[in-house]
C-alpha positions, 0 to 999 in steps of 0.5 A: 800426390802425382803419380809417375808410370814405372818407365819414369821411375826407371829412369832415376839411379839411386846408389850407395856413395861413401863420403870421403870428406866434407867441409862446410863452405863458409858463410851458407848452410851447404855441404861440400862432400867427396863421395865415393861412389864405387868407379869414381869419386863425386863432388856434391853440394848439400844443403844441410850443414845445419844438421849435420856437421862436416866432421859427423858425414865422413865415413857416412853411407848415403843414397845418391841420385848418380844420373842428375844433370850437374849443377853450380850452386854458390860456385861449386859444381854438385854431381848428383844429390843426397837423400834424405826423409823429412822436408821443408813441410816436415820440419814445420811439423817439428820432424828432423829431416834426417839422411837415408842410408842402408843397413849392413854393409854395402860397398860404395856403388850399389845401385838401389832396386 
């Protein structure tokens, strides 16, 4: 495993977001989520319509990466990513990649320490 110095590490914000709305873009497996992340509201891409449904991410507290740069997947700007436990290599090994998020409540916005 690569190993990062404090300094790099520092330069990722993580926050708490609040999905506000979600549809699934029709034809993919990608998300379409408004998140709110405390200041302002976020539209991000997720590719993770096969395990969760649109209606399942409302109302959902999800940990974000708030300072990625913008990206246009399939057409539709995506400004930051959602976190998850659990990747390709996981699934392989028959684990769920399942979304993180934070126990009690915690208002959109709070950064992640």
């Amino acid at each position: 495993m690569d190993q990062i110095t404090i300094d790099e590490l520092s330069k990722v914000k993580l926050i708490v977001g609040l999905v506000k709305n979600a549809e699934r873009i029709e034809g993919t497996r990608l998300l379409k989520l408004v998140v709110d992340i405390g200041s302002e509201e976020r539209q991000i891409i997720s590719g993770i319509a096969e395990l969760y449904t649109a209606e399942e991410m409302v109302g959902k507290k999800v940990i974000l990466v708030a300072n990625l740069k913008p990206r246009t997947i399939r057409g539709y700007e995506s400004q930051g990513m959602i976190l998850a436990a659990g990747c390709k290599e996981d699934e392989q090994k028959g684990i769920r990649p399942r979304l993180l998020t934070v126990d009690g409540e915690v208002p959109p916005g709070t950064t992640i320490c």
